[in-house]
C-alpha positions in Angstrom: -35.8 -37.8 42.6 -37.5 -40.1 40.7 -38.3 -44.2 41.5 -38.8 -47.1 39.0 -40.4 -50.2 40.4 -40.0 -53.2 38.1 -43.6 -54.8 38.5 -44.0 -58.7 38.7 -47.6 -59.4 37.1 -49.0 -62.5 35.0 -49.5 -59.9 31.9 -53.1 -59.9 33.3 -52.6 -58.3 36.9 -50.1 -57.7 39.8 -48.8 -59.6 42.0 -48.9 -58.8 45.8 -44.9 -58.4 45.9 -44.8 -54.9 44.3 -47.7 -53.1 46.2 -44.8 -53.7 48.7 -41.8 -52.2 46.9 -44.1 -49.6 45.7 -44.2 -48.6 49.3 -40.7 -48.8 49.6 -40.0 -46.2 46.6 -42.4 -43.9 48.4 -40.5 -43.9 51.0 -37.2 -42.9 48.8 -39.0 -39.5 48.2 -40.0 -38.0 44.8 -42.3 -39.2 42.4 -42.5 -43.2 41.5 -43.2 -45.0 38.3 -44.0 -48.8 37.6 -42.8 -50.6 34.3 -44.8 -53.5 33.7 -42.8 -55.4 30.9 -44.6 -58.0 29.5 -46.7 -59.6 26.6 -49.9 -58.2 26.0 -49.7 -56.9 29.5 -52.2 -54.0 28.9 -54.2 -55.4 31.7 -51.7 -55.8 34.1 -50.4 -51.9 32.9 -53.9 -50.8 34.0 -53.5 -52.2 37.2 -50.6 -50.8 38.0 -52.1 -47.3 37.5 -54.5 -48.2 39.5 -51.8 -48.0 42.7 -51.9 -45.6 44.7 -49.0 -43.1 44.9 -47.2 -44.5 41.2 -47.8 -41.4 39.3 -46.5 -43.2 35.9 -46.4 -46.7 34.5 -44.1 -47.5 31.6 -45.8 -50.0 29.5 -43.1 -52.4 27.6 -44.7 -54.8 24.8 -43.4 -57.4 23.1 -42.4 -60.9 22.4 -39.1 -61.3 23.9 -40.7 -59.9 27.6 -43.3 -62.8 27.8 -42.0 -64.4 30.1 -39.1 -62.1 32.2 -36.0 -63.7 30.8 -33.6 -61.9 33.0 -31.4 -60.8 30.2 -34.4 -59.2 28.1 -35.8 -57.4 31.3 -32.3 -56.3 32.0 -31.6 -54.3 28.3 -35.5 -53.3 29.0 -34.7 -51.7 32.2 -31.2 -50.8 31.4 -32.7 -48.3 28.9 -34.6 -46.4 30.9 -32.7 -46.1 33.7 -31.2 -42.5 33.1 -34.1 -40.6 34.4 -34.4 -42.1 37.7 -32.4 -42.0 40.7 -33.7 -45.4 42.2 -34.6 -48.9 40.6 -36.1 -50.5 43.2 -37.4 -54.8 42.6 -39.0 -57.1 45.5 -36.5 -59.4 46.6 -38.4 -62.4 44.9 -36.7 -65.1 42.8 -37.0 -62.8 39.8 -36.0 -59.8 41.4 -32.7 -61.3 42.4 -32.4 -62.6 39.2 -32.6 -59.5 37.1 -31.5 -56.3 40.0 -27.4 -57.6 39.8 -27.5 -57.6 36.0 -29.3 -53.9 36.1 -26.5 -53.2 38.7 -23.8 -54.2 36.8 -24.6 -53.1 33.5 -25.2 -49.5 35.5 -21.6 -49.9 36.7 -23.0 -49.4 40.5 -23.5 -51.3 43.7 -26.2 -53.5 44.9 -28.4 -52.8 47.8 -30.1 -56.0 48.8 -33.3 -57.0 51.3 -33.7 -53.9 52.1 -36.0 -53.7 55.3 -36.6 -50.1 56.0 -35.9 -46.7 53.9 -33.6 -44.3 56.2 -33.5 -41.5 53.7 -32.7 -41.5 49.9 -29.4 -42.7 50.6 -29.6 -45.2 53.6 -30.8 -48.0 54.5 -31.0 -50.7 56.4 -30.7 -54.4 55.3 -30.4 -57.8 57.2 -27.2 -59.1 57.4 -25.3 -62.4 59.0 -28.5 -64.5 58.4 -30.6 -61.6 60.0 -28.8 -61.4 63.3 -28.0 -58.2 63.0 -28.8 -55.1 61.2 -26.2 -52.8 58.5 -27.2 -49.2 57.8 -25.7 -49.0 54.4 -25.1 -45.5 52.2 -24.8 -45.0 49.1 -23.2 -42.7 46.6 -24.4 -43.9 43.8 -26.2 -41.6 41.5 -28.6 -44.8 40.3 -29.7 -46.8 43.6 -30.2 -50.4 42.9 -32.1 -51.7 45.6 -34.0 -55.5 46.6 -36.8 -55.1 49.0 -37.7 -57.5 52.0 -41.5 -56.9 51.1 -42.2 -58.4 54.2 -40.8 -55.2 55.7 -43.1 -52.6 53.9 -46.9 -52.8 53.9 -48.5 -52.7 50.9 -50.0 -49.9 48.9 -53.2 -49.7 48.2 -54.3 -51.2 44.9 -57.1 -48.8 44.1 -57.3 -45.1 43.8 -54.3 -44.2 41.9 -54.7 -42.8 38.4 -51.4 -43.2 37.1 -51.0 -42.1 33.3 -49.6 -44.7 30.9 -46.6 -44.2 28.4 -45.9 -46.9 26.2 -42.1 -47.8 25.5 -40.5 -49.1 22.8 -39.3 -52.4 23.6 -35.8 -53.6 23.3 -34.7 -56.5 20.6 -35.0 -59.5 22.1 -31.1 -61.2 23.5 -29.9 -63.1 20.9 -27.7 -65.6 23.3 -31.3 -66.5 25.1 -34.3 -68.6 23.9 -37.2 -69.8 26.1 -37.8 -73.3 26.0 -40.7 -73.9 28.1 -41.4 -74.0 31.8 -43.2 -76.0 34.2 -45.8 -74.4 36.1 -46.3 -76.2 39.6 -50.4 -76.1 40.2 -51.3 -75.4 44.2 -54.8 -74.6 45.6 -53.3 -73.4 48.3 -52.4 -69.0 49.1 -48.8 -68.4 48.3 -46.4 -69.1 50.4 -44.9 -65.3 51.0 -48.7 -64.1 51.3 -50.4 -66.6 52.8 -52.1 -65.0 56.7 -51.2 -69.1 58.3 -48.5 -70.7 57.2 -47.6 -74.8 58.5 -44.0 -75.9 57.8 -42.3 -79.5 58.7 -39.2 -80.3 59.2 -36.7 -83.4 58.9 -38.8 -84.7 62.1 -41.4 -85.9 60.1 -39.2 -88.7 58.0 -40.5 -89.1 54.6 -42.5 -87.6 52.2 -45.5 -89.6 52.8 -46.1 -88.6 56.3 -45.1 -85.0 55.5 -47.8 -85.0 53.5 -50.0 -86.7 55.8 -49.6 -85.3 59.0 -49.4 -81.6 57.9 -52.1 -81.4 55.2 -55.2 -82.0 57.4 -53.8 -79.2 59.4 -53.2 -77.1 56.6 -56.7 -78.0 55.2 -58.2 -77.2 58.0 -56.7 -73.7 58.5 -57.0 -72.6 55.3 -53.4 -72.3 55.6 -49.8 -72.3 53.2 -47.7 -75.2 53.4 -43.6 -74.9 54.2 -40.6 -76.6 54.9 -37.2 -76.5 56.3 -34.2 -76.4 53.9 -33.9 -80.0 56.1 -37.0 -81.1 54.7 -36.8 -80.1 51.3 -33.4 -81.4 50.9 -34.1 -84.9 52.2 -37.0 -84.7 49.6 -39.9 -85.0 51.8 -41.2 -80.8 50.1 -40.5 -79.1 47.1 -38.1 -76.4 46.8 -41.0 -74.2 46.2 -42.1 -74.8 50.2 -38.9 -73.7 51.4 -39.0 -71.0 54.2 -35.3 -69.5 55.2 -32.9 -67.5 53.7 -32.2 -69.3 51.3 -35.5 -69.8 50.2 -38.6 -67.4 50.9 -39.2 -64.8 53.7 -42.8 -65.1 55.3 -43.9 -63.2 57.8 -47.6 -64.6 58.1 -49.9 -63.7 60.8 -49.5 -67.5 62.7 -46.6 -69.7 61.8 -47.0 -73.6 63.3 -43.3 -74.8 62.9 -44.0 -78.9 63.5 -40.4 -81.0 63.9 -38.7 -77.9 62.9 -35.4 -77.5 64.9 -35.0 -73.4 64.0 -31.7 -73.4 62.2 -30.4 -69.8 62.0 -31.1 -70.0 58.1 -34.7 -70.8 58.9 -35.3 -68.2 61.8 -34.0 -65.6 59.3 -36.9 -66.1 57.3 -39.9 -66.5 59.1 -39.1 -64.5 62.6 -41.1 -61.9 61.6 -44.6 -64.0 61.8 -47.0 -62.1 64.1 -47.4 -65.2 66.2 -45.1 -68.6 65.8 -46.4 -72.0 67.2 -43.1 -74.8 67.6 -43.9 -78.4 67.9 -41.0 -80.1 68.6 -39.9 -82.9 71.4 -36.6 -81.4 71.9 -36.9 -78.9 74.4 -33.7 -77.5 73.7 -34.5 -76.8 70.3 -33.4 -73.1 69.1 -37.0 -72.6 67.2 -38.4 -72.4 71.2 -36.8 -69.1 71.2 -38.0 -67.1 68.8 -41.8 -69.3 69.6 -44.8 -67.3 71.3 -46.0 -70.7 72.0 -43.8 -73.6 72.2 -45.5 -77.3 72.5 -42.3 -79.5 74.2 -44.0 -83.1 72.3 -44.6 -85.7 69.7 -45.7 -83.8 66.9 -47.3 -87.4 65.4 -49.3 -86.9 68.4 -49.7 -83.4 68.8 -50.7 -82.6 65.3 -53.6 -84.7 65.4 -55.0 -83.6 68.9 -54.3 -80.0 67.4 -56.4 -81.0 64.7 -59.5 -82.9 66.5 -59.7 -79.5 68.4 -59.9 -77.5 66.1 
């Protein structure tokens, strides 16, 4: 048995997410390999040798992989995917992007948010907004899998010595151009690896004091900022800030929910925090259960006393 883990990286080095799924190949037994597809992604290949446990790392170069269009990564992946016996992504906006196309171009079933590696054949994945748990086999002889990375703890970075095989890359799609894209600029950790995380909620009303209640805080604690799918859609946070299930899964060593109610979407992706802090003034508000420490009070009053004591 042999594992491909499709690498996300900036063409320079890789990011967090795959030490995870790394980890998550390992676990499917046999040997793993890393393709890093990119655009002068030598650096980034490098890196990935660098992991420990990949024992090979397919290098893809070219102009029509600069920047992951999911139907160039797909015919990239698609052609190596007869020696392996699992193609494993993180369950990241680009993993979910390109895994279903691999999938259905392989003629086989999807596997997704997979949170824990029974054997080579099962596992388990979240399902009915994380309320319960499916052990799922499959009989597949190619294994398309999504990983919760949130459920795996990274490999190391260091102390592999993976060799590196260059591939030819595949003609670029010609029903696909890239146009340009908008990179949003933020000082802050990332969201899905940020160690403190502070999210808002529809409670705070408006964009402005989103921004100015929960920034300070932030500031202060060196922290991530979120927000509830409430939030985002009433326009108060970006969709990039959106914790749930239908935006990112965090599980950050302290979560401080403030005027966050805890619908089921939004428990489903950030339960897993080591320790969650709610702030809310409705004390039957369903994010006190899943809290550690639940605060029954203004949060335009408790924020600020949080803050001053801090």
């Amino acid at each position: 048995m042999t594992s491909l883990v499709i690498a996300e990286h900036d063409n320079t080095s890789i990011k967090g997410a795959t030490f995870n799924t790394v980890t998550a190949a390992l676990q499917c037994g046999g040997d793993v390999h890393v393709l890093v597809a990119g655009n002068n992604a030598g650096p980034a290949a490098a890196a990935a040798a660098q992991i420990a446990g990949v024992s090979k790392v397919l290098h893809a170069d070219s102009d029509a992989l600069a920047h992951g269009l999911a139907e160039n990564m797909t015919a990239q992946i698609v052609a190596a995917a007869a020696s392996y016996t699992h193609i494993v992504f993180p369950a990241t906006a680009a993993g979910k992007n390109v895994a279903p196309r691999v999938a259905a171009k392989l003629d086989v079933g999807q596997i997704s948010d997979v949170t824990k590696v029974e054997s080579a054949d099962t596992f388990e994945r979240p399902i009915y907004a994380g309320n319960a748990m499916a052990t799922v086999q499959s009989l597949d002889a190619i294994k398309v899998l999504t990983v919760r990375t949130t459920g795996f703890a990274p490999a190391a970075a260091t102390g592999g010595s993976a060799a590196v095989e260059v591939l030819v890359a595949v003609a670029a799609s010609a029903h696909v151009t890239y146009m340009g894209s908008e990179i949003a600029k933020n000082d802050r950790p990332e969201l899905t690896a940020a160690k403190i995380i502070v999210s808002g909620g529809r409670a705070l009303g408006s964009a402005e004091k989103f921004n100015d209640v929960l920034t300070p805080l932030a500031d202060k604690l060196g922290a991530a900022i979120g927000a509830s799918r409430a939030a985002v859609d009433a326009g108060y946070a970006a969709n990039d800030l959106q914790v749930g299930q239908t935006g990112k899964i965090v599980a950050p060593q302290l979560y401080i929910a403030a005027g966050i109610s805890g619908a089921i979407q939004h428990l489903a992706g950030m339960k897993d925090s080591k320790v969650i802090v709610a702030i809310n003034k409705d004390p039957e508000a369903p994010i006190f259960s899943v809290a550690d420490y639940g605060l029954e009070a203004d949060l335009f009053v408790a924020v600020p006393e949080l803050l001053a004591a801090l």
